[in-house]
DRENDO-1510 file (C-alpha; in Angstrom, 1 decimal, always signed):
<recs>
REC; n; res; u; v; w
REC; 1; UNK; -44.8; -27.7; +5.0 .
REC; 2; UNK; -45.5; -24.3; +5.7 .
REC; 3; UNK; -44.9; -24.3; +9.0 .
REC; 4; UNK; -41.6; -26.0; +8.4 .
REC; 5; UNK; -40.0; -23.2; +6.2 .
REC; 6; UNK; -41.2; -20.5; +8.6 .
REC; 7; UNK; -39.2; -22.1; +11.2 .
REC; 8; UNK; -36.5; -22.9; +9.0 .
REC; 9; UNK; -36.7; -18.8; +8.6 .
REC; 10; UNK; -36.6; -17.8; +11.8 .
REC; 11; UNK; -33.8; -20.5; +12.6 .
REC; 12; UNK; -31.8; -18.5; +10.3 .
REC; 13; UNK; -32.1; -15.0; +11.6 .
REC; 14; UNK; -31.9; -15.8; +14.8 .
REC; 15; UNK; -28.3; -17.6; +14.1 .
REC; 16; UNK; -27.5; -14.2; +12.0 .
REC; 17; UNK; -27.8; -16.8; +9.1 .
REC; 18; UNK; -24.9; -16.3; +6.3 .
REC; 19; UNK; -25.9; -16.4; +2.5 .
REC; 20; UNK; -24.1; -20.0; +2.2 .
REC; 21; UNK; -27.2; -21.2; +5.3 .
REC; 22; UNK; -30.1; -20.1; +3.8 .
REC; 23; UNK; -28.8; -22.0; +0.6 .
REC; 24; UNK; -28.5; -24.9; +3.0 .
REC; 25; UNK; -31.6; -24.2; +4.7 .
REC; 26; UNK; -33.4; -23.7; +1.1 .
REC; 27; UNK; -32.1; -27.7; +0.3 .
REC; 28; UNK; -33.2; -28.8; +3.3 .
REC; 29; UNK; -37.1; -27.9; +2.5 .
REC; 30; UNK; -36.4; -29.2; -0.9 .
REC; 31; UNK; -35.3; -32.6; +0.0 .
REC; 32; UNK; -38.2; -32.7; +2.4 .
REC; 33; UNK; -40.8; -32.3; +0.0 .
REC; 34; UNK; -39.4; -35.0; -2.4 .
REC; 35; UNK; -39.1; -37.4; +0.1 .
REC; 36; UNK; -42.9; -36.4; +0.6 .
REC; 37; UNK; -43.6; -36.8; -3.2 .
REC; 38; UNK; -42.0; -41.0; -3.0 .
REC; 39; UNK; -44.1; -41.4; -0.6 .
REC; 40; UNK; -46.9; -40.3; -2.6 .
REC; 41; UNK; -45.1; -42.5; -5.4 .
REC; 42; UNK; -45.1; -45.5; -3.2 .
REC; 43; UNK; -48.4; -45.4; -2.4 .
REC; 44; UNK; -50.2; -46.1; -5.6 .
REC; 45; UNK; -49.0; -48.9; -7.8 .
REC; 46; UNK; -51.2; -48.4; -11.0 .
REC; 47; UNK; -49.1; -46.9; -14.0 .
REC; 48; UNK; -51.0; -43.5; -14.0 .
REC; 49; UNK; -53.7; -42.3; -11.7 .
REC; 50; UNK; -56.1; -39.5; -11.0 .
REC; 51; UNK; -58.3; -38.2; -8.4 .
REC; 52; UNK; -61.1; -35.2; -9.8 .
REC; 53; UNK; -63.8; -33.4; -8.0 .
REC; 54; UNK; -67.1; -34.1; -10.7 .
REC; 55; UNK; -68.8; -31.0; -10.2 .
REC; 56; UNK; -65.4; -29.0; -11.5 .
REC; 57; UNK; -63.2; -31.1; -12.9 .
REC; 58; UNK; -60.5; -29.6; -10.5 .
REC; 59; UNK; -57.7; -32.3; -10.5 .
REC; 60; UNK; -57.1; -33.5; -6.8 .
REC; 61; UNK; -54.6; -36.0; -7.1 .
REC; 62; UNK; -52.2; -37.6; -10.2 .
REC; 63; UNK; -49.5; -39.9; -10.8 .
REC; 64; UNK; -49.0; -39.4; -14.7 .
REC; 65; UNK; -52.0; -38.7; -15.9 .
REC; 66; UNK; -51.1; -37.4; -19.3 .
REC; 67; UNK; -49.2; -40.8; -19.6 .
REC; 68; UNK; -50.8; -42.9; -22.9 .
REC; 69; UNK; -51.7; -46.7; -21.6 .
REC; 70; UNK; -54.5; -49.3; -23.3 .
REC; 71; UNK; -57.9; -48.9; -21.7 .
REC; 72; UNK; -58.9; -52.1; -21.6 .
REC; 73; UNK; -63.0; -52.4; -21.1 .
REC; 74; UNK; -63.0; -48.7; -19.4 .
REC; 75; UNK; -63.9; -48.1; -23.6 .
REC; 76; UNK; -66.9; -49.1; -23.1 .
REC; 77; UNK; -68.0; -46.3; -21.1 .
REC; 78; UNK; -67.4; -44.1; -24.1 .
REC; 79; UNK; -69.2; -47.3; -26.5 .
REC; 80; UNK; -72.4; -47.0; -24.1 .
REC; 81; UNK; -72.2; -42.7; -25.0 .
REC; 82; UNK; -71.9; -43.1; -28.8 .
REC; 83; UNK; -75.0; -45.9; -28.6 .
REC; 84; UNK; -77.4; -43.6; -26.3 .
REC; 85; UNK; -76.4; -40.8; -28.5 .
REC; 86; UNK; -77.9; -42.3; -31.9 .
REC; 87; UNK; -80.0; -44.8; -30.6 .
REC; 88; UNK; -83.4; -45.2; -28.8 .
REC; 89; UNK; -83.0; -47.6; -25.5 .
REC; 90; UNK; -86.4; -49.8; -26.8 .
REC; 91; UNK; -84.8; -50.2; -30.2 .
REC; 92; UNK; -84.2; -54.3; -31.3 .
REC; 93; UNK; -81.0; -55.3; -32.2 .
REC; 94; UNK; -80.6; -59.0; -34.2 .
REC; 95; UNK; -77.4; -60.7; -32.8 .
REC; 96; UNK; -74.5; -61.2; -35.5 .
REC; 97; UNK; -72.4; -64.1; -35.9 .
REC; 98; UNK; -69.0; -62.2; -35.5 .
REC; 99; UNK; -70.9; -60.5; -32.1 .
REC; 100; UNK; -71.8; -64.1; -30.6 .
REC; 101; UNK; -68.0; -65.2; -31.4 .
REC; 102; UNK; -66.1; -62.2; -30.0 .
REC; 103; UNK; -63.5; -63.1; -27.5 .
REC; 104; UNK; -64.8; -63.2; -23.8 .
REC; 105; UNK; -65.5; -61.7; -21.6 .
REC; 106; UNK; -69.2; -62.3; -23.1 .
REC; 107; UNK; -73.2; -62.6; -21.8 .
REC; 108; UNK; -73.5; -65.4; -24.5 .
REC; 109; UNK; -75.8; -63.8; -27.0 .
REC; 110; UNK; -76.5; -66.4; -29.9 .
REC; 111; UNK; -76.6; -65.4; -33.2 .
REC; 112; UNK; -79.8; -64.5; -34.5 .
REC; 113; UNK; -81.2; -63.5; -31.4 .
REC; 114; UNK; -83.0; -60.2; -30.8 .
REC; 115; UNK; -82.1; -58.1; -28.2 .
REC; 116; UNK; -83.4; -55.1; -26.5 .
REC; 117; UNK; -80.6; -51.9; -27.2 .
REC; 118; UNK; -81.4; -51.5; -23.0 .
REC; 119; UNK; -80.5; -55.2; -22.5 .
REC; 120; UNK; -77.2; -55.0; -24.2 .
REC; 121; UNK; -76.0; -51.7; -22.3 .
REC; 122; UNK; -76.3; -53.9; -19.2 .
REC; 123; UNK; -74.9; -56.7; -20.4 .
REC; 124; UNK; -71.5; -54.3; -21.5 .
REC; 125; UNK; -71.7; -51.8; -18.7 .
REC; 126; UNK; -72.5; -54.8; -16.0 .
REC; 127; UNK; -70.6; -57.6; -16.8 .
REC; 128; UNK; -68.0; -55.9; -20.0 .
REC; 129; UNK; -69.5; -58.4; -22.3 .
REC; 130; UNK; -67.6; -57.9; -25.6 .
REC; 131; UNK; -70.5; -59.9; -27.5 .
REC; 132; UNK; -73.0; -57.0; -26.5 .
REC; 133; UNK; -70.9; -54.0; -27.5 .
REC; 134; UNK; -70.1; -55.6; -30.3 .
REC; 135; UNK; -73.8; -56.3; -31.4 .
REC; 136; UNK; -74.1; -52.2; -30.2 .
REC; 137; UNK; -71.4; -50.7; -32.8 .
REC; 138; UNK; -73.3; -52.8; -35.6 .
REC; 139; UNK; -76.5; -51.7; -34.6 .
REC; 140; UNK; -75.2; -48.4; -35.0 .
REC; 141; UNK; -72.9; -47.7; -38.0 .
REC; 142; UNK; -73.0; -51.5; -39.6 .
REC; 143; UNK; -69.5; -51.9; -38.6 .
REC; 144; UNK; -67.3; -52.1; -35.9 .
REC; 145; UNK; -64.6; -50.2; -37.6 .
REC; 146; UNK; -67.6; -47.5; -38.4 .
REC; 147; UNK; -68.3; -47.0; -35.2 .
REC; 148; UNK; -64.6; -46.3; -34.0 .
REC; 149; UNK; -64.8; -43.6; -36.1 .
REC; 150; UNK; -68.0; -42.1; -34.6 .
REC; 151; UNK; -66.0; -42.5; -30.9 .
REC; 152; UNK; -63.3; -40.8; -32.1 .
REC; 153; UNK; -66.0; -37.9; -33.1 .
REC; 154; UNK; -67.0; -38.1; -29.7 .
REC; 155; UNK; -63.3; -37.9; -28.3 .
REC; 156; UNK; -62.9; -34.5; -30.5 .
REC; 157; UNK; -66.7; -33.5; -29.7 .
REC; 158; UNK; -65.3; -33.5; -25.4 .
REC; 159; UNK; -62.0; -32.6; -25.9 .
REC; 160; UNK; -59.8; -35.8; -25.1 .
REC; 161; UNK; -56.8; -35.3; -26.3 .
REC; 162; UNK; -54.8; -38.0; -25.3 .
REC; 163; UNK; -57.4; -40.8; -26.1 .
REC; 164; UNK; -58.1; -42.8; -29.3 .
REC; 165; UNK; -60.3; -45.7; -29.7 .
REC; 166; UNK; -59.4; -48.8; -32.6 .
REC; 167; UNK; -62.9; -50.9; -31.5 .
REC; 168; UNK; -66.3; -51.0; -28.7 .
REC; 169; UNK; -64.8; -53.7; -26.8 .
REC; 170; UNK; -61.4; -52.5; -25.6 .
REC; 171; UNK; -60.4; -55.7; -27.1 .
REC; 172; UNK; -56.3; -55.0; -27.3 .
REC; 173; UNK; -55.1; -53.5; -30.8 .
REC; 174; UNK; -52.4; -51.1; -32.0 .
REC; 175; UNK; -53.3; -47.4; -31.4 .
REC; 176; UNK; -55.9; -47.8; -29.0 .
REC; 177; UNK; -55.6; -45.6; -25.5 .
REC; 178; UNK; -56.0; -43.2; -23.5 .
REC; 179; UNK; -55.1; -41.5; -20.0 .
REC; 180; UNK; -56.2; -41.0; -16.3 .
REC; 181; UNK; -56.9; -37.9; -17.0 .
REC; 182; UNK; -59.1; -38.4; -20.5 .
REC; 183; UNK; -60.6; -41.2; -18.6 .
REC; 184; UNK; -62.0; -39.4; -15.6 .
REC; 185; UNK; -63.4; -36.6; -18.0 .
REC; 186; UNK; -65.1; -39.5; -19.9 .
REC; 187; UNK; -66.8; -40.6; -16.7 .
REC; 188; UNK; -67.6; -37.1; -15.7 .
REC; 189; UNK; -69.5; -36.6; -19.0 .
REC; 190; UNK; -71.5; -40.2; -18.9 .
REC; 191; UNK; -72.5; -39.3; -15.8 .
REC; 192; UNK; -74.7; -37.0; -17.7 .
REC; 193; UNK; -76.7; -40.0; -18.9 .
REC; 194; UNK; -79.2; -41.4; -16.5 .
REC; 195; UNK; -78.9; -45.0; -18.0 .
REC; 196; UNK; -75.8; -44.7; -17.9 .
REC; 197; UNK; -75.9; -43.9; -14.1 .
REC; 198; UNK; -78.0; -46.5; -13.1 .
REC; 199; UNK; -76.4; -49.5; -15.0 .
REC; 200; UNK; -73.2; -48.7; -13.2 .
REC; 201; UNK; -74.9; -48.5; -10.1 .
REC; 202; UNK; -76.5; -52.1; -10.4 .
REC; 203; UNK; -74.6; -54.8; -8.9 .
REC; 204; UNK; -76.6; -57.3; -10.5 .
REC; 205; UNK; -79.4; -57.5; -12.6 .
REC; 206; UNK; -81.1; -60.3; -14.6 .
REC; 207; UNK; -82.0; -59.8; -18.8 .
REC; 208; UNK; -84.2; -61.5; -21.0 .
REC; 209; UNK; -83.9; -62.0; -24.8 .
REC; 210; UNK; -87.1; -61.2; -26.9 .
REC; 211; UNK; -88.4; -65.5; -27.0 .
REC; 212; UNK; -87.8; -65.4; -23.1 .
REC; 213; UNK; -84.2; -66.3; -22.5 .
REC; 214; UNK; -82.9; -65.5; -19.5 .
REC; 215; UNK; -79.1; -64.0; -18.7 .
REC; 216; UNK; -77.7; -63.2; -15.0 .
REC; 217; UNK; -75.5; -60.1; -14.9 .
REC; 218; UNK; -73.0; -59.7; -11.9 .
REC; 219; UNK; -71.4; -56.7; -11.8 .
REC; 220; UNK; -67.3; -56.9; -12.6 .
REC; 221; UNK; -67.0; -53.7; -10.1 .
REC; 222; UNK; -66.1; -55.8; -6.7 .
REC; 223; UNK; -66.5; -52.0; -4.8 .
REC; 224; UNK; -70.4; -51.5; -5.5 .
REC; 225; UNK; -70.0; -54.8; -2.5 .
REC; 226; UNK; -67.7; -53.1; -0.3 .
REC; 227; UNK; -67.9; -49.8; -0.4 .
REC; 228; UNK; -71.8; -48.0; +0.0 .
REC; 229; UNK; -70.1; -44.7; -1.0 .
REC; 230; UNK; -69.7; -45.8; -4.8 .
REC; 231; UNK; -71.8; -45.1; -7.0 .
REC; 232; UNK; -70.4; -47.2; -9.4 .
REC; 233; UNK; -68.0; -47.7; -12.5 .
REC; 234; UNK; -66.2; -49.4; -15.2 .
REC; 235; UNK; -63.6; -51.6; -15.0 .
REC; 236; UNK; -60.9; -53.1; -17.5 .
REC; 237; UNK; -58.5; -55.9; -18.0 .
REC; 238; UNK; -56.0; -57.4; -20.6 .
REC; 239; UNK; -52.5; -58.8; -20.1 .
REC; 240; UNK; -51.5; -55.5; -21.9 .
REC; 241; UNK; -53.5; -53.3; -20.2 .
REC; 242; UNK; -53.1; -54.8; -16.4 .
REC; 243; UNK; -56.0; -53.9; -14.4 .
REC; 244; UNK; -58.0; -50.8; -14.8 .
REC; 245; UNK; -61.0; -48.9; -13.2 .
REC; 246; UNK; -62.6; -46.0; -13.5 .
REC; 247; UNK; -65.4; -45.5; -10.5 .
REC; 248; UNK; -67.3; -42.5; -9.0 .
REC; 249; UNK; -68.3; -41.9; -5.0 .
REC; 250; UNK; -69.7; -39.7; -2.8 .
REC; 251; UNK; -68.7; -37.4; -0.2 .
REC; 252; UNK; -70.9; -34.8; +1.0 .
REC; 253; UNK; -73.2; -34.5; -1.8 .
REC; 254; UNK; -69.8; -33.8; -3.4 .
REC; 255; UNK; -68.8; -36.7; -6.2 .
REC; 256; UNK; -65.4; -37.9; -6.4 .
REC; 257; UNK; -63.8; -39.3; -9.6 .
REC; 258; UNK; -61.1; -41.5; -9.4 .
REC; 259; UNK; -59.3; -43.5; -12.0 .
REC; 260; UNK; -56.6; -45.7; -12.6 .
REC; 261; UNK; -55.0; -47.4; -15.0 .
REC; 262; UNK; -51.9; -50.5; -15.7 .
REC; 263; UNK; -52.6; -51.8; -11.8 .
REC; 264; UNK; -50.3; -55.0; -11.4 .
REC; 265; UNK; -53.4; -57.1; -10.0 .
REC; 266; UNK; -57.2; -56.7; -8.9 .
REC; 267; UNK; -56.6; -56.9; -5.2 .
REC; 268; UNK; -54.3; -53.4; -5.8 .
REC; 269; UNK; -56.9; -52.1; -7.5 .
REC; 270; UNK; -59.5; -52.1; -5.6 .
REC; 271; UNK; -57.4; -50.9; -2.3 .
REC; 272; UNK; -55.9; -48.0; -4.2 .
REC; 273; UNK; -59.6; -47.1; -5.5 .
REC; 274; UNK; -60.7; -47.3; -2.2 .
REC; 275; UNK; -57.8; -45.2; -1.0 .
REC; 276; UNK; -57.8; -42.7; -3.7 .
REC; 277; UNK; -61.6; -41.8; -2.8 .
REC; 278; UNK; -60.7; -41.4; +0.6 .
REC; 279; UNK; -57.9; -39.0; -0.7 .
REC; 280; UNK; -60.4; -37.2; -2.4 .
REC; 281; UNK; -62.5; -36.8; +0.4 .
REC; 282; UNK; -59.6; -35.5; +2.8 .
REC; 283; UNK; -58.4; -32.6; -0.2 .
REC; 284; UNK; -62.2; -31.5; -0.6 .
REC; 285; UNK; -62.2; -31.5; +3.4 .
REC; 286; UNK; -58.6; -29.7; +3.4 .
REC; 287; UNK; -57.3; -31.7; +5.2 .
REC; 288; UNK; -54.6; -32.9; +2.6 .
REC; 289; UNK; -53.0; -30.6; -0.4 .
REC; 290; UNK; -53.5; -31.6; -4.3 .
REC; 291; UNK; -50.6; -33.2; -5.4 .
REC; 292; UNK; -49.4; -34.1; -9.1 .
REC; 293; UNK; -46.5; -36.4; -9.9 .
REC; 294; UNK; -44.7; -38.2; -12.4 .
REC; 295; UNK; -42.7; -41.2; -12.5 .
REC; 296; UNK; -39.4; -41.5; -15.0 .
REC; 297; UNK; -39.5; -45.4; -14.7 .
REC; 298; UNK; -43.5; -45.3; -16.6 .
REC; 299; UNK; -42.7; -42.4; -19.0 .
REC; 300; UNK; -39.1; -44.3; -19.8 .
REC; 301; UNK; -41.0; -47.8; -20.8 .
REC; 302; UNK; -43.6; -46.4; -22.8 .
REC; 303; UNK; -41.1; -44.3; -25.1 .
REC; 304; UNK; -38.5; -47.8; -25.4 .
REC; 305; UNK; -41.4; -50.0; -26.5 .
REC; 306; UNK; -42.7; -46.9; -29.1 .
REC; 307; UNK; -39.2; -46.8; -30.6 .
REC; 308; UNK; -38.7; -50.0; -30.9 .
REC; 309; UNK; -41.9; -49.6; -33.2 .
REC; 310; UNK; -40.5; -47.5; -34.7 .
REC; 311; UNK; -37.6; -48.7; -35.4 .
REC; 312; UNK; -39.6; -52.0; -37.5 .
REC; 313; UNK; -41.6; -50.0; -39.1 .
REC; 314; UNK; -39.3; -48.2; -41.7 .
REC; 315; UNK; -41.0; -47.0; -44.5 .
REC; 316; UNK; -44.4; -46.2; -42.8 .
REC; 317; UNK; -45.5; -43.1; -40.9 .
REC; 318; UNK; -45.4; -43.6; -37.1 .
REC; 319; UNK; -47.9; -41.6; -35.0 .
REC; 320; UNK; -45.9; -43.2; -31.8 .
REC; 321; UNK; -43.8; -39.8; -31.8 .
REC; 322; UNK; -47.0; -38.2; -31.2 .
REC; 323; UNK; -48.1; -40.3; -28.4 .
REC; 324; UNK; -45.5; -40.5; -26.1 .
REC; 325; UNK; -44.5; -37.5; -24.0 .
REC; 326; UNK; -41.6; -37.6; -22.6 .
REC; 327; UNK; -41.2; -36.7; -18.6 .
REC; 328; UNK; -38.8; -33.8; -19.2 .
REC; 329; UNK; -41.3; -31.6; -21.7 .
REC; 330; UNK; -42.8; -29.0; -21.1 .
REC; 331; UNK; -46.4; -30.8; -22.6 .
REC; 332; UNK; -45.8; -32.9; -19.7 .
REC; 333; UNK; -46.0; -30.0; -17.3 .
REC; 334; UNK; -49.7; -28.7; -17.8 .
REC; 335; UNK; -51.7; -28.5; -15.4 .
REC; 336; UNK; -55.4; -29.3; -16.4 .
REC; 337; UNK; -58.3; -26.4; -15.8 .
REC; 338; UNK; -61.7; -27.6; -15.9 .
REC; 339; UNK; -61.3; -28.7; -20.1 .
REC; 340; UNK; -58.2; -29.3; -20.2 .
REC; 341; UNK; -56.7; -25.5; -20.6 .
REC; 342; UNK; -53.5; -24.7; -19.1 .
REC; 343; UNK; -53.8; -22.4; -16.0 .
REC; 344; UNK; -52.3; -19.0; -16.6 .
REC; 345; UNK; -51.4; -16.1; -14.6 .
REC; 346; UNK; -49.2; -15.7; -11.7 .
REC; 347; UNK; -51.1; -16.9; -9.0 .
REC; 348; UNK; -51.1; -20.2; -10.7 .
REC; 349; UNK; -47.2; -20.2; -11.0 .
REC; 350; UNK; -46.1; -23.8; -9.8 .
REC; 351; UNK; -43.6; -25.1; -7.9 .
REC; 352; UNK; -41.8; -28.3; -9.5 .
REC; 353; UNK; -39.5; -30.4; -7.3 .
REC; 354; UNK; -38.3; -33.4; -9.1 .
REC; 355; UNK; -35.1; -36.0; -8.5 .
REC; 356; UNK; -33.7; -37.2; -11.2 .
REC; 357; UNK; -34.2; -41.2; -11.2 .
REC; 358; UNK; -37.6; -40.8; -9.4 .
REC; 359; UNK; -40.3; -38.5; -9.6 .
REC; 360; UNK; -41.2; -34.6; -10.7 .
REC; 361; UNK; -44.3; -33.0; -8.3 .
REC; 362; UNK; -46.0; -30.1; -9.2 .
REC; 363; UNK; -48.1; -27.7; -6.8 .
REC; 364; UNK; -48.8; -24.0; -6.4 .
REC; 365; UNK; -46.8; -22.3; -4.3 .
REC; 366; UNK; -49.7; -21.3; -2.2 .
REC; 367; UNK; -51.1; -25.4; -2.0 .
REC; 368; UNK; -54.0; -24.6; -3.4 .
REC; 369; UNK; -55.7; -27.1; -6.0 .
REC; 370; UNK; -54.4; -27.3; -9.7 .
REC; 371; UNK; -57.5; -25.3; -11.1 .
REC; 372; UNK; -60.4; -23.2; -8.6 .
REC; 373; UNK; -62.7; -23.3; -11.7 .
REC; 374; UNK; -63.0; -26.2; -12.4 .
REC; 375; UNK; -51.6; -51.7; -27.0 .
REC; 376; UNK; -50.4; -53.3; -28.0 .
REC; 377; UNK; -51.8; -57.0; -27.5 .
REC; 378; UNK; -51.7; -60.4; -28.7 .
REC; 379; UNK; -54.2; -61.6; -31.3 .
REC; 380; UNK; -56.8; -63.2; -29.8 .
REC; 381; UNK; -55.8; -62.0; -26.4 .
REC; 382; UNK; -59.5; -61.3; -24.4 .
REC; 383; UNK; -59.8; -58.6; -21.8 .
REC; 384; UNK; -61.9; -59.6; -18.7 .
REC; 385; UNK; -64.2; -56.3; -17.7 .
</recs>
């Protein structure tokens, strides 16, 4: 792109370029770098997006990744935090009778049995059994509801703005999500937790109840098969929710964070995993630019369906307003430093290049990466890990 404009430059004072042809010449650059930015658009399918560098938190690559959107069984990450936090991994947990009739996905725990707190982080981090978080958040707080409330404190504690949780499952429910952007953050943090580490890393593993029964856990993340770079992740499904994933990989000792969230099937999602970490790997290497987009058409859905909300709720306070941003505000143009800070100074003044009915792109002018430093468901609906 560079290149491009200098020659564009030199173009024009060689022709003894006129006011009214630079103008032209200044258009022409534009249009080429939207075109760029659809292509970008084109290229991912999922809702929102993001691409981060672990060791900073420096932002590599997003398609709206302030936009709010269920997180399906990618809560359990954040479940699996709030347990190792409070609990001890040897501790015995008795099986309740709303645990063992939770909505699938499950490991089939029976009620009464005992447990291991270990063997129940596998069974929700390995095969996003909603019968194993469950028995987590009572073994915790006594309640499920309780326990919401301690991930909330943990969303507060790390700075996650954008992200609220209504249960340990991910089970759909009203007021329940988060974003890309909170969601790669959240991984970056449990990565802190060597349990946490290894469970995602397993791609199968087989558990044993405290009188000897034995439970086969495969892991729901397809890529831990495919790809030896992973290290591993989370993944998430409802009908609300589409398909989600949140996975980590390696590049030259370097870890790459990618998530992704509303994919339109599981067969996308894995491809545009798979290409996002390559993305990664290419920005790291320089050999591609950050780039940050958003798309009108996602933003534009998200605010119909919260004011229609809105709109049959009369009477009662709303805190829809507050969680939808809308494409053209200026909330919507930060750019994330390494906790979520806005960049200041005027090295770090962006360009913004946007088209109306498509898509908004924001870079540095220089091309250098965004920071140096680094719901609604049905009742009953089950989400699938």
């Amino acid at each position: 792109m560079k290149q491009l404009w200098v020659k564009v430059r030199i173009l024009c004072l060689v022709s003894g370029a006129t006011a009214q042809n630079l103008r032209i010449a200044f258009l022409f650059v534009t249009c080429h770098l939207m075109l760029a930015t659809l292509v970008h658009a084109d290229e991912i399918s999922s809702k929102a997006a993001i691409v981060m560098e672990a060791s900073t938190g420096r932002v590599l690559y997003g398609k709206n990744p302030n936009l709010r959107l269920p997180p399906a069984s990618t809560t359990k990450l954040m479940t699996a935090m709030v347990v190792l936090d409070r609990l001890d991994i040897n501790d015995t947990v008795t099986i309740s009778e709303r645990a063992s009739n939770v909505s699938p996905v499950k490991a089939n725990f029976k009620a009464g049995e005992k447990v291991t707190v270990e063997t129940l982080l596998y069974a929700a981090l390995i095969k996003s059994a909603n019968d194993a978080a469950l028995a987590l958040a009572e073994a915790v707080a006594g309640s499920e509801e309780r326990f919401a409330g301690l991930m909330n404190q943990k969303v507060l504690a790390l700075g996650l703005s954008d992200t609220r949780f209504i249960n340990s499952t991910g089970l759909p429910g009203e007021g329940q999500y988060t974003t890309a952007y909170d969601l790669a953050r959240m991984m970056r943090h449990a990565l802190r937790y060597p349990l946490i580490r290894e469970v995602i890393n397993t791609r199968a593993s087989r558990v044993t109840t405290e009188d000897g029964r034995s439970i086969f856990l495969k892991n729901s993340n397809k890529l831990l098969w495919a790809d030896d770079s992973v290290l591993g992740g989370k993944t998430g499904y409802t009908r609300k929710a589409g398909h989600c994933l949140v996975c980590v990989g390696e590049h030259d000792r370097e870890m790459v964070i990618v998530a992704l969230l509303g994919s339109p099937s599981r067969d996308r999602l894995w491809k545009e995993s798979e290409d996002l970490l390559e993305k990664g790997s290419a920005i790291i290497d320089g050999r591609e630019n950050p780039v940050l987009y958003f798309t009108r058409a996602d933003y534009t859905s998200a605010i119909k369906e919260a004011s229609y909300k809105a709109g049959n709720s009369i009477g009662k306070r709303s805190s829809k307003k507050t969680m939808i941003k809308k494409s053209g505000s200026q909330k919507n143009r930060k750019i994330f430093g390494g906790e979520g800070k806005k960049v200041k100074g005027s090295k770090n003044k962006l360009h913004v290049k946007s088209k109306r009915a498509k898509s908004q792109s924001y870079v540095r002018e220089d091309n250098s990466p965004v920071n140096k430093r680094g719901m609604v468901g049905t009742r009953g609906e089950g989400n699938k890990g």
